[in-house]
N, C-alpha and C positions, 0 to 999 in steps of 0.2 A: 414244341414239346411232342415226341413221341411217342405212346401209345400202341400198346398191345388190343388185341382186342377181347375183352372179356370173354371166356367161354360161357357158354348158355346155361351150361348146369351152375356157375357161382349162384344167380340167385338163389337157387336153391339150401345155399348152408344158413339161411333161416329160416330154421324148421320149427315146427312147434313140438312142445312135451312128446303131443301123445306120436306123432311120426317118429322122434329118436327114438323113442319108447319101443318103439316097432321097429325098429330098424336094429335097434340091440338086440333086441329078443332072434332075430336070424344073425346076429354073427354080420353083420354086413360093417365095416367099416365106413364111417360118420365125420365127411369134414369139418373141424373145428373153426379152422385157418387157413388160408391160402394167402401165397404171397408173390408174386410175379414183378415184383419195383413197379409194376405199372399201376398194377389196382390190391390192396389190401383188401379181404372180405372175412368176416370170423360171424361164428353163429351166432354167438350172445349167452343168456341175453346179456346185457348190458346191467350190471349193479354197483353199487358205492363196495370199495375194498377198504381195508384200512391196512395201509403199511408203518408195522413200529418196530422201533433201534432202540434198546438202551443204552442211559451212555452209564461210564464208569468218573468215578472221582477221579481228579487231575489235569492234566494236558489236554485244551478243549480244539488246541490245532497247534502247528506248525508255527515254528516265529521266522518263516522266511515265506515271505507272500510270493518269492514269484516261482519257487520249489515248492509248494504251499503239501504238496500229496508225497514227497520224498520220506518224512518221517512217520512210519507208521506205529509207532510208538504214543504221537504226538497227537495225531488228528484223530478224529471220530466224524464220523455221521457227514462227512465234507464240509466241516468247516474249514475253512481260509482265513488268515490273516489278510490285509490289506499291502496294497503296493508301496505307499510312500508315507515316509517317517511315520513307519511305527516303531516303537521300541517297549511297548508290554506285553506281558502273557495274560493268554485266556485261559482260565483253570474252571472245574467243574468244582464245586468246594458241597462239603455234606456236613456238616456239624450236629444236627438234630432228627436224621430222618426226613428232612425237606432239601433233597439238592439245590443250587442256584450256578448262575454265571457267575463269575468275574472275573472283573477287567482289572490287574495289577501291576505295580514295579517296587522295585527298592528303591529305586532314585524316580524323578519325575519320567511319567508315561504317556501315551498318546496311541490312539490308532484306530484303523474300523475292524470289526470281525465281522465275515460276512458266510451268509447261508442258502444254499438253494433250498424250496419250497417246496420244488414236488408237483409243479403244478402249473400253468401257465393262466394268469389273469388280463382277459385283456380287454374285456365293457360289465357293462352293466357297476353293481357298487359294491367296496370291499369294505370289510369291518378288520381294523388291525389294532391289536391291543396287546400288552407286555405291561410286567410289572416295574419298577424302578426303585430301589434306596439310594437316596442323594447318597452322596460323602460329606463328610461332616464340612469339609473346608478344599478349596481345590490345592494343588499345588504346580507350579510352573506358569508358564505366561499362555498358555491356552487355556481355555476353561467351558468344558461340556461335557455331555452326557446323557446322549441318544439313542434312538432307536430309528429304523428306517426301513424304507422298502425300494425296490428296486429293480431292471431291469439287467439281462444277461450279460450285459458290458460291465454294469456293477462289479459282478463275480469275475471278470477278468483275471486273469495270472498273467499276462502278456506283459514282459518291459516297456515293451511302444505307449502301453494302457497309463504309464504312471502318472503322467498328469491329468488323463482323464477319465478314467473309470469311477472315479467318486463323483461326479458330474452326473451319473445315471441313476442318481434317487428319484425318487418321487416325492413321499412327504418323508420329514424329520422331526422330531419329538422328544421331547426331556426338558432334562436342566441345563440351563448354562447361567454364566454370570452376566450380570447387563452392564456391570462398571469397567471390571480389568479387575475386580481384586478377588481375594482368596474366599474370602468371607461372604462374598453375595452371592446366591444361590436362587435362581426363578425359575418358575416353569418357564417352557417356549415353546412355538413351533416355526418352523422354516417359513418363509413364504417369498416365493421365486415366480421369476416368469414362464418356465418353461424351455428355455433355450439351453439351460445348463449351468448357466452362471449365477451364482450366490447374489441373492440380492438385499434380502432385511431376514432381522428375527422379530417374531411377533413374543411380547413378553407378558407373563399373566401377572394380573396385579392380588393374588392370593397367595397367603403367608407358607412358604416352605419351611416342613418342622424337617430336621435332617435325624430324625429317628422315628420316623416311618414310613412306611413304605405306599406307594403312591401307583395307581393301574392308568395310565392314559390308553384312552379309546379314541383311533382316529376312525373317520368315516371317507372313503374314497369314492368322488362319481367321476370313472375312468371317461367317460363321452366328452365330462366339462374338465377334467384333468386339474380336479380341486378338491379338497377336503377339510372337514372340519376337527376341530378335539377337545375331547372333552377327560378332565383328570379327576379321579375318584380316591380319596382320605380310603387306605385299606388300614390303617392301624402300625399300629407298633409290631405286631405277630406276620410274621413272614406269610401272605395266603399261598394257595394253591390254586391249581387253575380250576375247580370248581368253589372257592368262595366266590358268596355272593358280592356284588359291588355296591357300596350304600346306592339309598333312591335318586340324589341327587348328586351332583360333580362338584367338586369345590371350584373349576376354574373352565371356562371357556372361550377363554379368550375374546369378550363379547359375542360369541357366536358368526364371527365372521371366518368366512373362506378362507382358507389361504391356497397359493399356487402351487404347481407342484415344480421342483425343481429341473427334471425335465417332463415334457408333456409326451405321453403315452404317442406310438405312432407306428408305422409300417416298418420304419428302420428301426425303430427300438423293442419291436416287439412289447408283448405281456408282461408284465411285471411276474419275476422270477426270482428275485432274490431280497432278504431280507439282510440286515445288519443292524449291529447292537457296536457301539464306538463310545469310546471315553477319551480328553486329552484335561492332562494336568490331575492324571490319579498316583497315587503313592502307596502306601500300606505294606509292601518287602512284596518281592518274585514271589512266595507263595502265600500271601496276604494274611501272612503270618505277624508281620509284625506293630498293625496296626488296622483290621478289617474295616473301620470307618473309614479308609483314607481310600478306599478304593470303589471301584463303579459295581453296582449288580443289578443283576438281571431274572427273573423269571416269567413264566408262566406265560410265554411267548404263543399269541392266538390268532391265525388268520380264518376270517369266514369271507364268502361269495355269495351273492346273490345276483348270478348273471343274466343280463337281458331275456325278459318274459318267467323269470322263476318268479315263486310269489313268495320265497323266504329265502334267507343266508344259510348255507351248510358251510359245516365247519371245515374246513380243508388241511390245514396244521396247526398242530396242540404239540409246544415244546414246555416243557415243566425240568429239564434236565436231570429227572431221573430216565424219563423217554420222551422220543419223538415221535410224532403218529400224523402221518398225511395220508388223505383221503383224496381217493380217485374215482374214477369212472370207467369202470375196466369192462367190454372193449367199449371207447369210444372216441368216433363213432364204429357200427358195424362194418361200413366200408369206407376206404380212403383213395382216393386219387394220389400217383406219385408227381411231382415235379421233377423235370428232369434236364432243362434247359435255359436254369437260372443264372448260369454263371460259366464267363471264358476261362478256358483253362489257361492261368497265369502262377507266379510265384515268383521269390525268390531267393536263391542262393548264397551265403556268406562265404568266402575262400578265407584260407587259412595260409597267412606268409609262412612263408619256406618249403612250404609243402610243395611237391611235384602234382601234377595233375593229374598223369595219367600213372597204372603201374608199372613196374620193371618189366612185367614179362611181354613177350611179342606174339601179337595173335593176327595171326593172318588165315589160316585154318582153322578147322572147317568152315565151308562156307557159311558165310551168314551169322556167324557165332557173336554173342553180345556179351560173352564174359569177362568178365577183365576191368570192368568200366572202373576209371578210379574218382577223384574229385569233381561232382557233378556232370557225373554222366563222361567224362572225358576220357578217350578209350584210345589206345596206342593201336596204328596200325602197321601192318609193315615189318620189317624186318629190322629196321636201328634201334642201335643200342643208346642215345642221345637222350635228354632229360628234357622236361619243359618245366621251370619250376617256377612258385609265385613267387615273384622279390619285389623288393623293398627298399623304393632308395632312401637314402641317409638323408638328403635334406628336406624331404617335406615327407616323409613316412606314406609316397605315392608306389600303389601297386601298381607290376606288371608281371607278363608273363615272358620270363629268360631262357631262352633254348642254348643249350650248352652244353659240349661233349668233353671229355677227357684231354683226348687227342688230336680231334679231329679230324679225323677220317672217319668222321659217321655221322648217323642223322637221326631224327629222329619226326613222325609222322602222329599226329594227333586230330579224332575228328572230333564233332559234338553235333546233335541233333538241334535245331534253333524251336522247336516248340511250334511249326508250323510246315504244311507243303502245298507250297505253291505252282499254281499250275497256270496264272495268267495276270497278267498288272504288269506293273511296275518294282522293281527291288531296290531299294538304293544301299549299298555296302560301305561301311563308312571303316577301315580299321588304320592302325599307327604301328610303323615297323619301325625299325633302331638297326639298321646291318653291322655286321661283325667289320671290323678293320679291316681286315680281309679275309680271302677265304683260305681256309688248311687242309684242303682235300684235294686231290687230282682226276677225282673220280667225278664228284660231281658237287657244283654249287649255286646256292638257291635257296631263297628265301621267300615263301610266298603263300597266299592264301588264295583255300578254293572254295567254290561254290557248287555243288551238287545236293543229288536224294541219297535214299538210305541206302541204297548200294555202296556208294561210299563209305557211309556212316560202320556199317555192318561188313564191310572186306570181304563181298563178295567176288569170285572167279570164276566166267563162265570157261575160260582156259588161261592159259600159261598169261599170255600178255596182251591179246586185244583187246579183250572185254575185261581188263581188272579194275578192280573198284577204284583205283586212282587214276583213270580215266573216264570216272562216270563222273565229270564236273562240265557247269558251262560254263564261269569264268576262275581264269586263276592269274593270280600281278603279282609284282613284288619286287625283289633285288634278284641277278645273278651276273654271272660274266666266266668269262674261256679260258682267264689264269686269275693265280692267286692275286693279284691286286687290281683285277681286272671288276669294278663294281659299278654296274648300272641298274637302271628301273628296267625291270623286264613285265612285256605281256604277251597272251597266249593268245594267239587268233584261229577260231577254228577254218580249217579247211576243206569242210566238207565230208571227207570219207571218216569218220571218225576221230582226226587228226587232229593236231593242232602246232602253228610252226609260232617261237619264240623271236617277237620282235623287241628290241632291246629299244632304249630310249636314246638321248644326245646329251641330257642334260647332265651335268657334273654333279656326284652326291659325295657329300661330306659323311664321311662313316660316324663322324659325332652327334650328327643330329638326328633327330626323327621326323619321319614324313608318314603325313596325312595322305592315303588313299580313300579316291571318292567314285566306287564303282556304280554306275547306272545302269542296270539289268533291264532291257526289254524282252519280256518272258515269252508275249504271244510271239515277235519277230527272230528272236533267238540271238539278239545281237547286243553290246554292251560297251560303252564305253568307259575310261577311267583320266581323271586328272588328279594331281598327285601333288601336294604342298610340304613346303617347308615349312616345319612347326617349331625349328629351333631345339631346346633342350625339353625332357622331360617334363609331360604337364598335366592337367588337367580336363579330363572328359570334357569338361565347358569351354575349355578355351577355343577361340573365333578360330574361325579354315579363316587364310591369308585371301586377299579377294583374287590374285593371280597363282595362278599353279605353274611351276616349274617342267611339267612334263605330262604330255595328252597322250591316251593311246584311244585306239577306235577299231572294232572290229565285229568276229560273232563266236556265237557258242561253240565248244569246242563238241555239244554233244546237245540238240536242241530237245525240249519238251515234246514227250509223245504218249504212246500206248507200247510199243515195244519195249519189253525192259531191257533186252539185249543193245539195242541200238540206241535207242532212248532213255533219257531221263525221265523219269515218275513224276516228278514237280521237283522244285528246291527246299530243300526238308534239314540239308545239315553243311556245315564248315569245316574245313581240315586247315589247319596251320602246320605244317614243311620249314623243315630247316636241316640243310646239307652243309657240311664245311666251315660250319661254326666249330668254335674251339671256347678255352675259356668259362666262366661261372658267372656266377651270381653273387652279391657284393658280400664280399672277408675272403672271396676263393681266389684260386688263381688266373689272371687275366682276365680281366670283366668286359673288357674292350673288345675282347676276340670271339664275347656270346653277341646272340641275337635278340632281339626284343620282339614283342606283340603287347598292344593296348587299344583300349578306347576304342572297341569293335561295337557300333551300333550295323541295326538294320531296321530298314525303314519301308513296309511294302504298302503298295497304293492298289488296292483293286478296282477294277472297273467301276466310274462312277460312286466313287468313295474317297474320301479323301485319307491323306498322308497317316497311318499307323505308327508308331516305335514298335516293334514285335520285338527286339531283343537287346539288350543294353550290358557290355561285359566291361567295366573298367580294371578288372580282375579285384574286387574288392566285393562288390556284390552284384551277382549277374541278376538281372531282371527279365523277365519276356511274357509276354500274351499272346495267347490264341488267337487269330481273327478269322480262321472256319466255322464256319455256323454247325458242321455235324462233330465239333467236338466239344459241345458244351456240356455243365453238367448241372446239378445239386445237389450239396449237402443233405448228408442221412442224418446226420446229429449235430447239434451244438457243439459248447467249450463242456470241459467234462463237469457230469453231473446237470447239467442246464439244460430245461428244455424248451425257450423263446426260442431260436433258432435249428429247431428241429422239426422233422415227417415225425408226422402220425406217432406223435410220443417216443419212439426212437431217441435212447440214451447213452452218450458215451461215458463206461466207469473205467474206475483205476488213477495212473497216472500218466498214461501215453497220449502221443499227439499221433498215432496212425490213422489217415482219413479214411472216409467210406464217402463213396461220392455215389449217385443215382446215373446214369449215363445212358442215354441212348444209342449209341455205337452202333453199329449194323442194324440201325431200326428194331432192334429187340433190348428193349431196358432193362437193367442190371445194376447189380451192386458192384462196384470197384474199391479195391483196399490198395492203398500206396503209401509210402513216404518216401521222401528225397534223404531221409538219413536211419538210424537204427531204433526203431520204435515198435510199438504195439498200442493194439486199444481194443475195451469187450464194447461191442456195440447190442446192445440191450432194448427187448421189449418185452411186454405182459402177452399169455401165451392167449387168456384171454377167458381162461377155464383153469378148475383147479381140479388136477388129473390126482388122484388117491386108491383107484382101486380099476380094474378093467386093463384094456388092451390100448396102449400109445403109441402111434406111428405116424414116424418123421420121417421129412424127404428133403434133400437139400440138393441141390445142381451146384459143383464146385467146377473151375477152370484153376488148375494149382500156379505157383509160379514156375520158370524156368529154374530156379536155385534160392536159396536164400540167403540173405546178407548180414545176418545177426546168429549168435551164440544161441537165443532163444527163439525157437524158426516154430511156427504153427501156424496151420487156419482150419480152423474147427467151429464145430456147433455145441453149447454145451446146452445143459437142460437143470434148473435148478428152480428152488420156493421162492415167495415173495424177499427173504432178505439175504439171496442173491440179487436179484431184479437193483433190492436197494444200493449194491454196491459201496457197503462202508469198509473204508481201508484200512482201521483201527486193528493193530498186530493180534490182539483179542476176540475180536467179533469179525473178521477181514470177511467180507463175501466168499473168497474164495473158496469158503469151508462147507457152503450151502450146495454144493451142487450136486447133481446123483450118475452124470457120466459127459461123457464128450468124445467126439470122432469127428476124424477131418485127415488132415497133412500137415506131416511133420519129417524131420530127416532123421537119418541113421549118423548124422555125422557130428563127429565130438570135437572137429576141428577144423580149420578152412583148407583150401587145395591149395595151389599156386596163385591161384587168381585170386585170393581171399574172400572165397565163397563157401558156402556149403552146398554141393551139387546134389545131395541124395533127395530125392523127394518121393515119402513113403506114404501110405494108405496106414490108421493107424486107431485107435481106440482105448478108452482105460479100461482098465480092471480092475474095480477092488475090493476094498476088507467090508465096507459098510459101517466103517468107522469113523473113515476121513482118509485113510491112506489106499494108496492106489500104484499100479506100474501102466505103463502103454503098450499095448500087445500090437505088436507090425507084422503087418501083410508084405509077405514075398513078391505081390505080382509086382509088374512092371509097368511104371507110369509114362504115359506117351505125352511130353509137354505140347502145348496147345490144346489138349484134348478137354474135353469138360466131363466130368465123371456125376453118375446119379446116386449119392448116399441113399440107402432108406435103411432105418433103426424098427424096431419090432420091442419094443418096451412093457415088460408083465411089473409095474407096479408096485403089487401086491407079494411078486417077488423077491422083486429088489433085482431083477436082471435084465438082462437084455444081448441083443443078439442085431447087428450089421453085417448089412450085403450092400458091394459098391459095383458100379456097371460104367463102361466106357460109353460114352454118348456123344461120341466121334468129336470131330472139330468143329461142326456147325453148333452156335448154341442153343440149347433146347428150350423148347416150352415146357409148361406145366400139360400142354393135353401129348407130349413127346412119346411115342410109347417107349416104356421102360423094356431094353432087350430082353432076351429070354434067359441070357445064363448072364449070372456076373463074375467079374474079374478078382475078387476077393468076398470071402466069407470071415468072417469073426463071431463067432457062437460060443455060447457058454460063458458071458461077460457080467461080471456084477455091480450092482451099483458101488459107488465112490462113499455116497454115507450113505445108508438107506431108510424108507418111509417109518414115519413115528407109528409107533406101535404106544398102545397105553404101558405107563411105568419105560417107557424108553428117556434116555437123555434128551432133552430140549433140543441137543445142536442135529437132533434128526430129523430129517427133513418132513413138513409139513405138508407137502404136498408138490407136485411139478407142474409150475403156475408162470415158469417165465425161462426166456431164451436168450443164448447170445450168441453172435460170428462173434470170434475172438481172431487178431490175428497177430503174429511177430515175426520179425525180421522180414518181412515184405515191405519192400523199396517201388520201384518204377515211377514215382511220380515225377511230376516236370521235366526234365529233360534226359530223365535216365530212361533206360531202357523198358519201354511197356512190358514183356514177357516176365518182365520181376514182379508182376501185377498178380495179384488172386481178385479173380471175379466170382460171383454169388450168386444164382437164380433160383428161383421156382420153390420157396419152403412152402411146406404142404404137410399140417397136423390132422391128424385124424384117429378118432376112438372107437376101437373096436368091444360094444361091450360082452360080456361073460357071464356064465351063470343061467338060471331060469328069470326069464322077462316076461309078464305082462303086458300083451298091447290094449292099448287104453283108445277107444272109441269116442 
């Protein structure tokens, strides 16, 4: 892990009363916050907040668990349906002035609802208690009616998750039947061993009246990963969550333990999520047509009493007129970042029929990365030829089909493999299929190389020595000197940069495919390949034949060094060539006369380490890991809304899966925003103070991207109250509505170029009414990609305005002690807020105070194997309050 090193003055932004005190009184700006990804530090002090959501009658979430945040209409406060066979609605229902859950269908129902907490529980003892009315009788062949708690997997939306995500409860509690019929109704509680797997129910032997309502009290000791419960007689009268609970429980189960279903741990994180689930409930979709036949819920209560407190504080109170979770805001005052918990890996899904790369040809300017089409796959060169993903007919196995019109053309494709290596061992495993023969007189060749990002990137130091399709060290394949002329060809270097094409002996069947198995010796520069008969189209797993048909043995055409001119950088990317193929891909014309590529593994072995997979393309789903130790990184947030698998409280809202990764790159820590396809996400924290009156100033270090690859293209800071922070998606109460301004990057462009990008990338900020409505006011200057730029904001409060100036700060990345240059590159003055500060007799949706922040970011790509420069990186925020007025300093 790398590490920044604290500046000397942080300790100091815990100051006492009377020094702020003194330090307002001169006008001196007062840091609140600082933030460098390496060390968090904020003044304090530290107190309990209380954050609440009301909700509305109706739609309590989404009825597709794995879109669960798509209908905003539907969810509130981030509730989620459940992954697998659910088929009821969760409705908020009001008949009296006392809201409740419920769980309903028209026909027989089933399913879990699940909720983040707000909070992360992960020792000492939890108190969780919720109200419950049986139903009068079940209906269908399952039969229950629980409540539960949980960990972050629980809350899963992921399809991979659907058989296991209900696996990550802790305890479970209610009713269910202990025979199989409709009619039996007991209390229960879960009791499991901890591994995940269902094991018994514990069942109470106290009489269930199913017309009234019933408060179970579990008790959790997270160290022994067990709990007890106990069920309290509330009456016929629906309570609330301050009625009292009679003195005694009707039912305890004898007072034995029971296990938790999974046990609390390092990989499961804290307990973060709760769920309320019913199966074999009835009563109509809107529990209209028989409200006994359905599951309800209130008055949902978690308390904590963490190791060394000497009492439980309340932490979440749902009653579903609102929701109110209690925090600890800031805490702690400082935070250490992690930064090298995890290899950079992923992967990729292709898409049949699709083409790889785009139509257009980019060979200029040097170095240019635009263009990139399906997973990073970027055309280089000057042909007009296709590589496209197909699909054969009898086992629905992909490949990738190279194939031109006419043939007389070609077409040149690289891709970066997620790794650059500079010494070991490489082994190259890939499967070609050559065309029947070749249709060009000019030139033909079928074959894959091996180089760095020179390659990758279609750099030209001039005309032809130094072009990027000579920066390989090995390249094999098929070619030959007339049309029906097909052998295995390899490339042996020669020394001066060269490389002379020695052909093979062996007879190739243009019907089948052959297994190449290249062995890269990277320190000695030299590489041999033996080359198998695979027969017809198959399977990534199928066995290499133990004899190969044809050996080649030679060296690099262009060996590892420090010259980039002369030298290779390490092996960092692949190119797949095909010349004088003719023909398509299967329903086109001539399928026989394209070329094939499959089943491309690479396998590097570093010094004293053994054998890696870094990269697995069957063209179906490509895989690959990192195995440099300086490009690891960690997660800034959890799954959205969740915060077990998060820094320093750091929360992802909304509905995007845009990462933020912590990264040490150049030994200077940072935030990084990516995705490998069209996303966004507000990555959220507590500011740590609630700003209302005085002078607010923000600083943020941005690095924009090279272009952007979505409709909705930004990365910005925004600044809004505690129920922004909260992040509820509900079209009514949406966070969005909370915020009082935002600046960052954004483009001018309303549409993609050629390359289907948006290349504008602007300096940019709102302006608005103080109502809710706003426009983005853009700065002319001119953005220098690579550059990293210094925001700082000058915020009056009490105005409702504000005022940004942004500063070039070159291409090295800055610190926070960086001195800010003297003139900046754009000014934006005379801005108003978006809503602005509640004034007494103002509307409620004005804002309460400016108590929390978020990087928001969209259509920024570069993750795994696409192009880094589509990256927007983050450093250095830095809050601080200047106060106003006449001051008292206090002695």
């Amino acid at each position: 892990m790398t590490r920044k090193n604290t500046p000397s003055a942080v300790p100091s932004l815990v100051l006492s009363a009377a020094l702020f005190t003194g330090l307002g009184a001169q006008a001196q700006p007062v840091p609140i916050y600082r933030n460098d990804f390496a060390t968090r530090t904020s003044v304090g002090p530290t107190v309990f907040k209380d954050y609440t959501v009301p909700y509305l009658t109706g739609m309590l979430c989404s009825t597709n668990g794995t879109t669960p945040y798509s209908d905003q209409n539907a969810i509130q406060d981030g509730w989620v349906e459940g992954l697998n066979y659910v088929d009821l609605f969760a409705r908020v229902l009001d008949s009296s002035g006392n809201p409740l859950a419920c769980l309903c269908r028209d026909t027989t129902g089933r399913g879990y609802i699940r909720h983040p907490i707000g909070n992360v529980l992960s020792n000492g003892l939890v108190r969780y208690s919720g109200d419950l009315k049986p139903m009068r009788q079940w209906s269908g062949s399952s039969r229950n009616h629980l409540i539960s708690l949980g960990y972050d997997r629980f809350m899963s939306v992921l399809t991979e998750d659907i058989e296991e995500y209900f696996k990550y409860q802790a305890p479970l509690m209610g009713f269910r039947s202990s025979d199989g019929t409709d009619t039996d109704i007991k209390f229960c509680a879960q009791n499991n061993n901890g591994t995940g797997d269902f094991v018994e129910y514990r069942h109470g032997t106290a009489t269930v009246d199913t017309t009234h309502w019933y408060r179970f009290v579990a008790e959790l000791d997270l160290s022994a990963n067990s709990y007890t419960v106990e069920v309290y007689d509330m009456g016929t009268d629906q309570p609330t969550l301050e009625t009292a609970m009679p003195a005694s429980p009707i039912e305890n189960f004898g007072g034995a333990s029971c296990g938790f279903r999974m046990n609390l741990s390092a990989a499961t994180g804290g307990l973060t999520t709760l769920g309320i689930s019913a199966y074999g409930v009835k009563g109509g979709d809107d529990a209209s047509t028989d409200i006994d036949l359905t599951a309800r819920f209130d008055n949902l209560v978690i308390e904590s009493k963490p190791d060394g407190a000497a009492v439980f504080t309340r932490i979440y109170a749902n009653d579903f007129a609102s929701r109110t979770i209690t925090r600890a805001v800031p805490d702690p005052l400082e935070f250490g970042y992690a930064n090298d918990t995890a290899a950079l890996n992923g992967s990729y899904w292709y898409t049949p029929w699709d083409n790889l790369t785009r139509a257009n040809k980019l060979e200029y300017p040097n170095g240019s990365i635009l263009g990139s089409g399906m997973d990073g796959w970027i055309r280089r060169n000057t042909g007009n030829g296709e590589l496209t993903v197909a699909r054969t007919a009898s086992d629905a196995n992909m490949y990738a089909s190279a194939w031109t019109y006419n043939g007389d053309n070609f077409i040149s494709a690289c891709q970066r493999i997620g790794n650059t290596l500079t010494n070991g061992m490489l082994q190259v495993t890939v499967e070609m299929n050559p065309p029947d023969k070749w249709y060009w007189a000019t030139s033909r060749n079928l074959s894959i190389m091996i180089g760095d990002d020179t390659l990758y990137r279609g750099e030209k130091a001039d005309s032809i020595t130094n072009s990027y399709y000579h920066h390989y060290a090995a390249r094999f394949g098929f070619s030959g000197t007339a049309y029906n002329d097909m052998r295995f060809v390899f490339y042996d270097g020669i020394g001066n940069l060269g490389a002379t094409a020695v052909y093979g002996t062996a007879t190739v069947d243009t019907d089948k495919w052959y297994r190449f198995i290249a062995t890269l010796d990277l320190a000695n520069a030299t590489y041999d390949v033996n080359v198998y008969d695979m027969g017809t189209q198959h399977s990534i797993n199928a066995e290499t034949p133990e004899t190969p048909v044809e050996t080649f043995s030679g060296n690099f055409r262009r060996p590892i060094g420090d010259d980039n001119l002369t030298e290779l950088q390490g092996i960092s990317a692949i190119s797949l060539a095909a010349y004088g193929m003719q023909g398509g891909y299967a329903g086109t014309n001539n399928v026989s006369g394209a070329a094939g590529f499959d089943n491309i593994v690479l396998t590097a072995t570093l010094p004293e380490q053994e054998p890696v997979v870094i990269y697995r393309n069957p063209f179906s789903t490509r895989t690959y890991t990192n195995i440099m130790g300086n490009a690891r990184h960690t997660p800034l947030a959890g799954a959205i809304d969740t915060f077990g698998s998060s820094q320093d409280d750091w929360v992802k809202r909304n509905n995007g899966g845009l990462s933020a990764d912590i990264t040490a790159a150049n030994n200077n820590p940072h935030l990084r925003l990516s995705d490998n396809g069209l996303d966004h996400a507000y990555f959220m924290q507590e500011l740590g103070a609630d700003i209302t009156r005085n002078v607010l100033l923000a600083q943020v270090d941005m690095r924009p991207p090279a272009y952007w690859t979505w409709n909705y293209h930004q990365a910005a800071l925004y600044l809004g109250d505690d129920r922004y922070w909260q992040g509820n998606r509900n079209a009514t109460l949406a966070f969005g509505k909370y915020y009082a301004l935002c600046f960052g990057f954004e483009s001018t462009d309303t549409s993609t170029d050629v390359w289907g990008v948006y290349p504008n990338v602007s300096i940019f900020a709102t302006d608005g009414d103080g109502t809710g409505n706003y426009s983005n006011v853009l700065s002319a200057a001119s953005i220098d990609i690579g550059h990293w730029y210094r925001f700082t904001a000058e915020i009056e409060s009490a105005a409702n305005t504000y005022a940004v100036k942004v500063y070039d700060m070159g291409t090295v990345q800055p610190t926070l002690d960086t001195p800010t240059p003297a003139q900046p590159v754009a000014s934006l003055d005379g801005l108003r807020f978006k809503m602005n500060m509640r004034k007494t007799g103002d509307p409620e949706d004005r804002l309460n105070a400016l108590s929390s922040f978020s990087i928001a970011g969209f259509g920024i790509r570069g993750s795994q194997l696409f192009p880094p420069e589509e990256q927007v990186l983050v450093d250095n925020l830095l809050f601080s309050v200047k106060r106003t007025g006449t001051m008292i300093r206090i002695q």
